[in-house]
C-alpha positions in Angstrom: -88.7 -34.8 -34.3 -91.0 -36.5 -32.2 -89.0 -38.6 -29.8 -86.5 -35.5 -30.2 -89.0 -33.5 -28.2 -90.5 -36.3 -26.1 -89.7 -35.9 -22.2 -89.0 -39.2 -22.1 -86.7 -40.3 -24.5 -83.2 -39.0 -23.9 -81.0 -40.6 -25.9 -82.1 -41.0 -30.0 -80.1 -42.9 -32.4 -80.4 -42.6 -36.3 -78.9 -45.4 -38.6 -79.4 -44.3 -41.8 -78.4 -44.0 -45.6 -77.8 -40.9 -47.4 -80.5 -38.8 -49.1 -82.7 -39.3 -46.8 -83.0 -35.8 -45.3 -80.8 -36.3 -42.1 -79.0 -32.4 -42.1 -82.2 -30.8 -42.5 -83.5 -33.1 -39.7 -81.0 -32.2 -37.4 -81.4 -28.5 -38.8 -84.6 -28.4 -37.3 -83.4 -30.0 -34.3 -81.0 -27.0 -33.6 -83.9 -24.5 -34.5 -86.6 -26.0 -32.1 -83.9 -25.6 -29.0 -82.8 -22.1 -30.3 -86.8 -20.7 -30.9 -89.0 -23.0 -28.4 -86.9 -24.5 -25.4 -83.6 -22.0 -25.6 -80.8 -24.5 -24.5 -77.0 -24.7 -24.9 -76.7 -26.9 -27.9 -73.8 -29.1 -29.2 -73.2 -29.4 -32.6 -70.2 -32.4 -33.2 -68.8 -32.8 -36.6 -66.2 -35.1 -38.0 -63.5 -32.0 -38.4 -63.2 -28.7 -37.7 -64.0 -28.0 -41.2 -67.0 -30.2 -41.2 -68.2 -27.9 -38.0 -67.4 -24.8 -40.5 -68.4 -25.7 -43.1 -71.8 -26.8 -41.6 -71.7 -23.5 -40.0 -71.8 -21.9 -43.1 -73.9 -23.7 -45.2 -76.6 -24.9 -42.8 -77.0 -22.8 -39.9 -76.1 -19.3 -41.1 -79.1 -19.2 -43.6 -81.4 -21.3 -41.6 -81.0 -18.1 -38.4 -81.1 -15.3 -41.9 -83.8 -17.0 -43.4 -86.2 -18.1 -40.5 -88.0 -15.3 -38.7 -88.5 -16.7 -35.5 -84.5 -17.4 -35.3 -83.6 -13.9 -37.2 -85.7 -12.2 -34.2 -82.9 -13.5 -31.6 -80.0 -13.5 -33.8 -77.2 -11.0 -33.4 -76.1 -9.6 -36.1 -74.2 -12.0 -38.5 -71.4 -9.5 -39.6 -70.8 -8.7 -36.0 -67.0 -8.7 -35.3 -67.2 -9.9 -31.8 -66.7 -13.3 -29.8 -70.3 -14.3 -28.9 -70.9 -14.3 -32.7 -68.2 -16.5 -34.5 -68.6 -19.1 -37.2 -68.0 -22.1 -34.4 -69.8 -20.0 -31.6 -73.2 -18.0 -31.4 -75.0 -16.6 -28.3 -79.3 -15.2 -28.9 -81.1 -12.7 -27.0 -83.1 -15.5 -25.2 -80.1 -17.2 -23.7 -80.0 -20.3 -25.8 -76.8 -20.9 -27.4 -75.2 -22.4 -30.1 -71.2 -24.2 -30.0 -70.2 -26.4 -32.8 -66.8 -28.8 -32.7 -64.6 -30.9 -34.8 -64.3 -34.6 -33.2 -60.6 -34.2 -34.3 -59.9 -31.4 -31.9 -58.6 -32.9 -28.4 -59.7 -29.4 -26.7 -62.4 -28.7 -28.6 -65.2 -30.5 -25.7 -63.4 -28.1 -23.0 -65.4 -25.4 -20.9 -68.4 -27.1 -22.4 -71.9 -27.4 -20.9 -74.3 -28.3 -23.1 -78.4 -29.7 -22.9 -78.4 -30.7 -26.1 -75.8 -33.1 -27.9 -75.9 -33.3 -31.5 -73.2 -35.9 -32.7 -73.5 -36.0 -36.5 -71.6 -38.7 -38.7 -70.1 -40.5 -35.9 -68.7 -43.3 -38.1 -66.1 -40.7 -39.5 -65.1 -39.5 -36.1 -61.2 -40.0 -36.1 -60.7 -43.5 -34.3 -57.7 -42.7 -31.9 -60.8 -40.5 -30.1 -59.7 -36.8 -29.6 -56.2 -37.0 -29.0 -55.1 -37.6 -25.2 -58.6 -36.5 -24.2 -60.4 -39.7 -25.2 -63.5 -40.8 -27.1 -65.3 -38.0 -28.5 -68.9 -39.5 -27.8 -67.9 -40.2 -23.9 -66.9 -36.4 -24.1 -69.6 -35.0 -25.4 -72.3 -36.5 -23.2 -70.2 -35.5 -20.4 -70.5 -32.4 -21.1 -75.0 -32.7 -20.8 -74.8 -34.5 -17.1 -75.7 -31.4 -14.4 -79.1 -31.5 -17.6 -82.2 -33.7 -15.6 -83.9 -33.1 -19.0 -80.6 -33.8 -21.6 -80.8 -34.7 -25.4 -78.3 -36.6 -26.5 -78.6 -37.3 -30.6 -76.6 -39.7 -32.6 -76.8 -40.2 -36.6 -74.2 -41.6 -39.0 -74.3 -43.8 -41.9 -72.3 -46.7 -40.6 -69.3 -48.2 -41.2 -68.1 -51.7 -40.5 -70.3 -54.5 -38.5 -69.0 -54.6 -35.3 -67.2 -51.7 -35.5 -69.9 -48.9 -36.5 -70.5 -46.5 -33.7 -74.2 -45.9 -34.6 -74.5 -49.6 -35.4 -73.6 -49.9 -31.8 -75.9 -47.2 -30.5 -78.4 -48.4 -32.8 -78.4 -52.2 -31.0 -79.0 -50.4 -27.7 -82.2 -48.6 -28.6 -85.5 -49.7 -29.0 -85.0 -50.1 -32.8 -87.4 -48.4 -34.6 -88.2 -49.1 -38.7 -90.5 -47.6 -40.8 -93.0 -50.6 -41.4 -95.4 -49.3 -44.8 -98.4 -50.9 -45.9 -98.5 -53.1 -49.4 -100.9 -51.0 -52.0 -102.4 -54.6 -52.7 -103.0 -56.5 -49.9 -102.7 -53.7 -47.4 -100.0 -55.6 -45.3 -97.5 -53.5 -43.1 -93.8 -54.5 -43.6 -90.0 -53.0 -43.7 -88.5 -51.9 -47.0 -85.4 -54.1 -47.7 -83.0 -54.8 -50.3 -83.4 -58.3 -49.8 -81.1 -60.7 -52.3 -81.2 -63.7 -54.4 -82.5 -66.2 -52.5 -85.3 -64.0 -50.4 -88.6 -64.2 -51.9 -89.2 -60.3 -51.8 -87.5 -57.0 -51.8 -86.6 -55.2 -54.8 -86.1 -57.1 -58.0 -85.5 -56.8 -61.6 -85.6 -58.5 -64.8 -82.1 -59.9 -67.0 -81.9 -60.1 -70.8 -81.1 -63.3 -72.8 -77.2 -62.9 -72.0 -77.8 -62.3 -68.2 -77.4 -58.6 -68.1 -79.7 -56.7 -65.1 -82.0 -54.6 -66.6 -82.3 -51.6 -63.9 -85.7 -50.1 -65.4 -87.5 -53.0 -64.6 -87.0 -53.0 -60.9 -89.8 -53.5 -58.5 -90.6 -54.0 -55.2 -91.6 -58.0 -54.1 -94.2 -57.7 -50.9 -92.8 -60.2 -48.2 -96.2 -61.4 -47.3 -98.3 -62.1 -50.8 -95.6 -61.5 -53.3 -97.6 -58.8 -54.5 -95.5 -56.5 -57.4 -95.1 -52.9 -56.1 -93.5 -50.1 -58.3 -91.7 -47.0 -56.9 -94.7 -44.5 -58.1 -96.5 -46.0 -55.8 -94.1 -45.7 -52.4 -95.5 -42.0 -51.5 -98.9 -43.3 -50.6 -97.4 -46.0 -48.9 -94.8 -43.5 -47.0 -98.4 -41.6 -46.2 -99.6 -44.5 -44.1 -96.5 -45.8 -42.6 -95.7 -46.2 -39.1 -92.6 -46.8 -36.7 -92.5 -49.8 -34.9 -90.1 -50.3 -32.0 -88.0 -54.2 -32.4 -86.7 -53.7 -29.0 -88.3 -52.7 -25.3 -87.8 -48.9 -24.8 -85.7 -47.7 -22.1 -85.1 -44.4 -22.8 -83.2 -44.2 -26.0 -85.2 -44.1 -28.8 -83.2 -45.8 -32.2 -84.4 -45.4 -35.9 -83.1 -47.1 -39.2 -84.0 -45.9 -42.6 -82.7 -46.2 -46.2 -82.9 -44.8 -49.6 -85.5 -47.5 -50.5 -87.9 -45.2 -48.6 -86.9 -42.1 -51.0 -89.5 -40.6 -52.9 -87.2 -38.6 -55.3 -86.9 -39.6 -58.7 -82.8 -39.7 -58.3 -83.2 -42.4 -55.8 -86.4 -44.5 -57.7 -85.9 -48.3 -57.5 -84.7 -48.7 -60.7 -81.9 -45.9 -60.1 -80.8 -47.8 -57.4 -80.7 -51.1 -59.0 -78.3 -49.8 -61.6 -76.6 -48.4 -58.8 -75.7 -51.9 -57.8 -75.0 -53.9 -60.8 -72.3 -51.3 -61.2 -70.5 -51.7 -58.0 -71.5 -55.6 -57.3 -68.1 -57.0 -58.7 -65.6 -54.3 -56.6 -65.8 -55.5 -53.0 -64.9 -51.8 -52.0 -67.4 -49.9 -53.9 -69.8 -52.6 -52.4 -68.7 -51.4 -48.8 -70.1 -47.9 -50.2 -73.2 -49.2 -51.3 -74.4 -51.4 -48.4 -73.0 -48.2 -46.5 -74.4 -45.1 -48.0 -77.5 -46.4 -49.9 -78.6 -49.6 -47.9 -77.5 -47.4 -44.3 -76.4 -51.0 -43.2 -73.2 -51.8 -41.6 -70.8 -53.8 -44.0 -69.8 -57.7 -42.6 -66.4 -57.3 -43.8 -64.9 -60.5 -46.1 -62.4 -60.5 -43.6 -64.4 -62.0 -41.0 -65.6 -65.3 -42.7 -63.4 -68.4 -43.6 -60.4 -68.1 -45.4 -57.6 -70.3 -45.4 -54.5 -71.3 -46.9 -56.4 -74.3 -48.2 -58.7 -72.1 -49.7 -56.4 -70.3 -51.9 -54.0 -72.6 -52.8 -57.0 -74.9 -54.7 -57.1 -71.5 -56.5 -53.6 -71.8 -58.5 -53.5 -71.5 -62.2 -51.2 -72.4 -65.0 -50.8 -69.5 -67.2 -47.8 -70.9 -69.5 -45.8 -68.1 -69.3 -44.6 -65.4 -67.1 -47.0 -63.2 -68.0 -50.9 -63.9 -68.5 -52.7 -62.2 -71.6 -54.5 -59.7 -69.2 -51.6 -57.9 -67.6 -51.3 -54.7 -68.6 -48.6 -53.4 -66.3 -46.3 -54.8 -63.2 -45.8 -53.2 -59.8 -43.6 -54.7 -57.1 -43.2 -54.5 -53.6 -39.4 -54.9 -51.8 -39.6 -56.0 -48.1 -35.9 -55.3 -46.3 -35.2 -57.8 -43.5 -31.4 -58.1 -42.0 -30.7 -60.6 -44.5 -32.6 -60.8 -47.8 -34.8 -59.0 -49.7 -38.3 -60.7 -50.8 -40.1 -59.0 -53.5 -44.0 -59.9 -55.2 -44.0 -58.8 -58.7 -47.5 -58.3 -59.5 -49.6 -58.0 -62.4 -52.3 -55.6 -63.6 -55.3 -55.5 -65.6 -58.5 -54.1 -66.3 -60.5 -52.8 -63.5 -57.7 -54.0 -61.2 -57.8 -57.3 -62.2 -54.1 -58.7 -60.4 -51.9 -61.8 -60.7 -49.5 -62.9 -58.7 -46.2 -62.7 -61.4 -43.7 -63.2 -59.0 -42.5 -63.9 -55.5 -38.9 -64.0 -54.9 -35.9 -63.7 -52.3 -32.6 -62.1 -52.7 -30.6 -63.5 -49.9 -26.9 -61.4 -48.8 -25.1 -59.6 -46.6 -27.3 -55.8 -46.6 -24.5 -53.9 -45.2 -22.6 -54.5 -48.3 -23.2 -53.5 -51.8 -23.5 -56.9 -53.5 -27.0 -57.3 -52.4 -28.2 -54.0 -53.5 -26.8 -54.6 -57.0 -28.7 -58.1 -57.5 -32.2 -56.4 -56.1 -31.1 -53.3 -59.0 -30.8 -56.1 -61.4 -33.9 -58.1 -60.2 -35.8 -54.8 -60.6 -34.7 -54.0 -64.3 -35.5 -57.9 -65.3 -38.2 -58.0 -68.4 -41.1 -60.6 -67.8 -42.6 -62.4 -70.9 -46.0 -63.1 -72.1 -46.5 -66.8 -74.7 -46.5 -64.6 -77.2 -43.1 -62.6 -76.5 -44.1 -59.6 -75.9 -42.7 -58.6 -72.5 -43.4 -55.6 -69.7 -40.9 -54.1 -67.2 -42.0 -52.6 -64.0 -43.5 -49.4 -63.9 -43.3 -49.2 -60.0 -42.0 -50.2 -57.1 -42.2 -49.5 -53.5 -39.6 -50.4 -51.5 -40.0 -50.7 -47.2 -38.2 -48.7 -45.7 -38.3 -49.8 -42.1 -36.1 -51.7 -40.3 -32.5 -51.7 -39.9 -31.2 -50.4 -43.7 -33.5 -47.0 -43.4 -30.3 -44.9 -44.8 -29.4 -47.7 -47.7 -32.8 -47.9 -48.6 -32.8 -44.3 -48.9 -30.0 -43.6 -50.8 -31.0 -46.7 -53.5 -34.7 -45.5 -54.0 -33.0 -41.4 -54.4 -31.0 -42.6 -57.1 -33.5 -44.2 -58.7 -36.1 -41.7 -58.7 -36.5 -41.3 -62.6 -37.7 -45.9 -62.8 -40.2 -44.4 -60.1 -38.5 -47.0 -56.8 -40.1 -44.9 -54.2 -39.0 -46.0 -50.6 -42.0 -46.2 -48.2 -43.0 -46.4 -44.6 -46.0 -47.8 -42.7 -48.2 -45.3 -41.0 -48.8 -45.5 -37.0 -51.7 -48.3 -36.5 -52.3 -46.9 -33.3 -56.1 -46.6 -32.9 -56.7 -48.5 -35.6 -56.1 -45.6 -37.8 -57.2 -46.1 -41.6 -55.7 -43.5 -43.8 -55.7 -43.6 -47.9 -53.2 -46.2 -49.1 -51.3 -43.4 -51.1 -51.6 -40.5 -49.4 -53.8 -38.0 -51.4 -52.0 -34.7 -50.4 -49.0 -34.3 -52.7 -45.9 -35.4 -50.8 -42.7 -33.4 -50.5 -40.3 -33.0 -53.6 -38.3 -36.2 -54.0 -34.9 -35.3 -55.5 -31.4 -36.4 -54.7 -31.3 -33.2 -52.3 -34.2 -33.2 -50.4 -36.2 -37.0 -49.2 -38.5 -38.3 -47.7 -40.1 -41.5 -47.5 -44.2 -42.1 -49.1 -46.2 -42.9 -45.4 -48.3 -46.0 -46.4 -52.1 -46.4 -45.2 -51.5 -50.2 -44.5 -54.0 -51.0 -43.0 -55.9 -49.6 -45.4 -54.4 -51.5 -47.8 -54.7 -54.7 -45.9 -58.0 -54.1 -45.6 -58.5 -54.0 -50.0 -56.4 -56.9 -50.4 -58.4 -59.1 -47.7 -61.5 -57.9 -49.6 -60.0 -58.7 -52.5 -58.7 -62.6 -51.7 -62.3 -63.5 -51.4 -63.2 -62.3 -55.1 -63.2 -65.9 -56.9 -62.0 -66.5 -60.3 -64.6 -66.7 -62.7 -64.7 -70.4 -64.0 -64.7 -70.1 -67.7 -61.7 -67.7 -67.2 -63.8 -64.2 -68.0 -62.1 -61.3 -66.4 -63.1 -60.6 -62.7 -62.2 -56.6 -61.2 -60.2 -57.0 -58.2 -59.7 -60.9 -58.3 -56.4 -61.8 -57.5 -54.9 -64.8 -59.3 -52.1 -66.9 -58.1 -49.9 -69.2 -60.2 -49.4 -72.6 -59.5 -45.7 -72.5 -58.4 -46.7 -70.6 -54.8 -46.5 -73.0 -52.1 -48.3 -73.2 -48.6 -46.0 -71.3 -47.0 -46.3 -68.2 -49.3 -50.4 -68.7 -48.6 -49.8 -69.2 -44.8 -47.6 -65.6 -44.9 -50.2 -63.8 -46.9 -53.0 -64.8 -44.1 -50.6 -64.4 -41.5 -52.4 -61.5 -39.9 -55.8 -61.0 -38.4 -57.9 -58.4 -37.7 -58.3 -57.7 -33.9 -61.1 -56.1 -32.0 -59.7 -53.5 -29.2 -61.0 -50.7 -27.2 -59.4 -48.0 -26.0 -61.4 -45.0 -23.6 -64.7 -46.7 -24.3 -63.8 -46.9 -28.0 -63.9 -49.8 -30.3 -61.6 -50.1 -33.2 -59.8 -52.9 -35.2 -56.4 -53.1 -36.2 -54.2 -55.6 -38.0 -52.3 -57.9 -35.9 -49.4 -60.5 -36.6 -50.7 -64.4 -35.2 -47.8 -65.7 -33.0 -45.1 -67.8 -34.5 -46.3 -66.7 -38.2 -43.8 -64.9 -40.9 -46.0 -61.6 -43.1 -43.3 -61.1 -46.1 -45.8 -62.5 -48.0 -48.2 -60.0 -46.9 -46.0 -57.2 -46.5 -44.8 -57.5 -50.4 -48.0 -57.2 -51.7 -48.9 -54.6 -49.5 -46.0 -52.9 -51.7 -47.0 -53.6 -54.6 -50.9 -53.0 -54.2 -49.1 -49.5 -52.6 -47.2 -48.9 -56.2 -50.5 -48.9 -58.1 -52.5 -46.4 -56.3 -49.2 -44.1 -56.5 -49.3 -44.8 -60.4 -53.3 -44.2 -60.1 -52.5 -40.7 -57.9 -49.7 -39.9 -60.4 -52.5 -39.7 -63.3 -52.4 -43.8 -64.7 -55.5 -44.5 -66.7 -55.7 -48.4 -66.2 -58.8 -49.1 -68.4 -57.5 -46.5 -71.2 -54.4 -48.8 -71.1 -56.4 -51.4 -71.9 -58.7 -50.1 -74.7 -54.9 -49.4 -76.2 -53.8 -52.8 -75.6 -56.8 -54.5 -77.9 -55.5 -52.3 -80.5 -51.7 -52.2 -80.0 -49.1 -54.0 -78.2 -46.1 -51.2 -78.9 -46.2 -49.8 -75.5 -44.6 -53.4 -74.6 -40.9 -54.9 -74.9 -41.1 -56.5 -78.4 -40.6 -60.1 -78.5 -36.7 -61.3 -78.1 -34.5 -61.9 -81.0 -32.8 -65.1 -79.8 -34.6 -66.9 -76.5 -33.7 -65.2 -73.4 -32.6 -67.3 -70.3 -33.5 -65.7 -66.7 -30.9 -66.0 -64.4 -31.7 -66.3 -60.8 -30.6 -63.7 -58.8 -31.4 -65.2 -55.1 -27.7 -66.0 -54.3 -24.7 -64.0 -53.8 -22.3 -64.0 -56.9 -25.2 -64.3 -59.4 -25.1 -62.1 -62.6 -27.6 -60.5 -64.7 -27.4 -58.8 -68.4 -28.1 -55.1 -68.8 -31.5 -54.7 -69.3 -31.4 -51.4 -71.7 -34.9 -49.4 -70.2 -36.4 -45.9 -71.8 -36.3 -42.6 -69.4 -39.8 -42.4 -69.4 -41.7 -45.6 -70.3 -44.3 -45.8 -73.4 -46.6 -47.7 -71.9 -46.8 -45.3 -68.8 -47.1 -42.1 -71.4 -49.9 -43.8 -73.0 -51.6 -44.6 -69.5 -51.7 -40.7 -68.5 -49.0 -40.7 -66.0 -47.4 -37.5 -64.8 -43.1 -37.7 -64.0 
């Protein structure tokens, strides 16, 4: 609130995590301009609803509540249009506008002293619409101000691509430096890790495990052993201390270290992490939310083809013990179909089953019939016991749209959903399944499933940097390739990089194909990482799949009677046997999933 009021300081800049009192900050904000300087003020949200609902929830009973603010208030049930839920006018001329950054006319007929841009990070990254990026807008709409506020705060996203990271960099960088109860030296709260001799630790049993309630704060400078009932009197004497010249534009960082509150003590936050640690997304949430850090993203660092193809395994069989179910993807090209079978297991565990090419004339129905018959194929674990696939998406771009179409609609009932990419432009990053339910698929009304690639290229990348664990004990998200993949499939499955752009003063990444390089590889998982999360929307319970498994194996294909041979089904003319398959699977029943 200081620098927030400080003459000199025009532009402030909060990096932060959450719970750490941000919305009531930025209440206060909004009350001080109504009450003590009456300004036009700004309020930008994420969405319209977020503006609403903030509306609602914050502002509404801060003017009811506050006496000082009731006193110029209109009257909240007036019908009338200087009293709306997105617009409020006060008897001492201040004013109060709030907008969603996903409306493209929502920064029109604006002028505004005091800018308020909250979350910026979840600001739609195409910008608003035509009109551009929403943070270029809004300060626009403060320049005829000498004396202008402009007020960024968001937790952030992605290193290099985090708004407040980058507004954050261009500040004077401010932390809260606290002194030690020990040895009295000031120094920032930080998470610190394995190898840094301070920041918050905690003690392992005799088999390894983290215990969370004994978690306690290392000091940097005499390795002094601080515990979280001791951070308020520390918090009393702290101070911020600038990293960076000021020059106008003040910048804070702060995390939930620095919480007080029981539900975010240092040993709540340890467990915290030794849940999430193993899933490279739910460790993007973490570093995000409670660390208020930007995430390096795996993507970034080394990986090569080398690099994953010392990774192969030999499994013995199709199948490896773990799997649980298969997905597949189906890529469509003029000429062949390539489809990745992949396997599943606990906590997302996936192998590799599968990568294969069906090679034919797509205008004719030859082709077609050898991809049906690829797609009803049973694939065996050492033991016998066998799994089908429970789903598949099939691409749906290209130059076979219609064909694809009318395959996947008469296949509705094996769950063969056809699919299309979403638009990368901006470098859009929508769910990998889409979370609203999707119009009725029958064999009179269809549409294809719109895909959030680059979403999904975004998990598997994560994902490819999740190392097998060494004595072969199960590893969420680690994907496991067998040894018959060659350096071609690894070269398509890195085939793509992710690209820095700008657009209207906007940064934003999106997926890009290297010249001269081939994606099927890429493109088929894509698919078949796609056909999970549609099993996981539809109601699959993966890990209740697998507490069934331990006990029973009925839900699979029981072991052959006489050996089976698999017949390839690559080139034209090939054959496959009927492969008998139940309406609705056991094994999906089981798992929770809705038809």
């Amino acid at each position: 609130m200081d620098a927030i009021t400080d003459p000199s300081v025009t532009y402030v800049s909060v990096m932060k995590s959450a719970r750490v009192g941000y919305t009531k900050i930025l209440d206060h904000v909004v009350g001080y301009y109504l009450a003590h300087d009456p300004s036009p003020i700004l309020v930008v949200q994420p969405r319209v609803e977020d503006a609403e609902d903030y509306s609602k929830t914050e502002i509404a009973p801060m003017l009811r509540d506050t006496p000082v603010l009731a006193a110029i208030s209109g009257d909240p049930k007036a019908k009338n249009s200087n009293q709306t839920i997105l617009r409020k006018t006060f008897s001492n001329g201040a004013n109060l506008t709030l907008v969603g950054a996903n409306s493209p006319g929502g920064f029109r007929r604006i002028t505004c002293r005091i800018i308020l841009f909250d979350e910026v990070d979840g600001y739609p990254a195409g910008g608003a619409g035509s009109e551009g990026d929403q943070i270029a807008l809004g300060t626009k709409r403060s320049e005829t101000f000498w004396n202008r506020k402009i007020v960024l705060g968001s937790t952030p996203t992605v290193k290099g691509v985090s708004r407040i990271e980058k507004a954050w960099l261009e500040s004077d960088q401010r932390r809260y430096f606290v002194p030690c109860p020990h040895c009295g030296e000031y120094q920032v709260l930080e998470w610190g890790s394995k190898s840094t001799p301070y920041g918050i630790k905690w003690e392992k049993d005799s088999e390894g495990n983290g215990l969370p309630e004994t978690a306690y704060y290392l000091c940097r400078h005499h390795g002094c052993v601080i515990v979280h009932s001791e951070l308020p009197g520390m918090l009393a004497k702290g101070e911020w201390r600038a990293g960076a010249p000021f020059r106008g534009h003040a910048g804070f960082h702060i995390w939930t270290g620095y919480s007080p509150h029981s539900n975010a003590s240092w040993p709540n936050l340890v467990a915290e992490w030794l849940r999430v640690k193993d899933d490279p997304l739910m460790r993007q949430t973490f570093i995000n939310t409670t660390l208020g850090e930007p995430y390096e993203d795996a993507g970034e660092f080394a990986m090569s083809e080398q690099r994953l193809i010392a990774r192969v395994e030999v499994w013995g069989a199709e199948v490896p013990y773990g799997v649980l179910l298969l997905t597949a993807g189906v890529d469509t090209q003029d000429d062949r179909f390539e489809i990745t079978v992949l396997g599943w297991g606990m906590n997302e565990e996936c192998w590799v089953i599968a990568h294969d090419v069906i090679f034919g004339d797509l205008e004719t129905e030859e082709p077609w019939e050898r991809l049906d018959a690829y797609l009803k194929q049973v694939w065996r674990r050492a033991d016998g016991f066998g799994l089908t696939l429970s789903a598949v998406c099939h691409d749906s771009g290209g130059h076979h749209t219609n064909k694809v179409y009318e395959f996947s609609k008469a296949r509705i009932g094996r769950r063969i959903w056809a699919t299309k990419g979403e638009s990368a432009a901006g470098g859009k990053r929508n769910p990998v399944w889409p979370t609203r339910s999707v119009s009725s698929r029958n064999r009179k009304s269809f549409r294809p499933v719109i895909l959030g690639v680059n979403s999904a290229k975004d998990d598997i990348r994560h994902r490819l940097h999740i190392e097998p664990d060494p004595a072969g004990a199960p590893a969420a998200g680690c994907i496991h390739f067998p040894s018959f993949l060659d350096l071609h499939y690894f070269s398509q499955l890195l085939s793509e990089r992710l690209v820095r752009k700008e657009n209207g003063g906007q940064v934003y990444r999106v997926w890009e194909l290297s010249a001269g390089r081939a994606n099927e590889a890429l493109d088929c998982m894509v698919y078949g990482y796609a056909a999970l999360k549609g099993l996981l929307h539809h109601g699959l319970k993966l890990n209740r799949l697998a507490e069934r498994a331990a006990q029973d194996l009925s839900f699979m294909e029981p072991p052959p009677a006489q050996p089976e041979e698999k017949i390839s089904l690559s080139m034209p003319g090939a054959k496959a046997p009927e492969t008998p398959r139940k309406k609705i699977p056991l094994h999906m029943r089981l798992a929770g999933v809705r038809r």
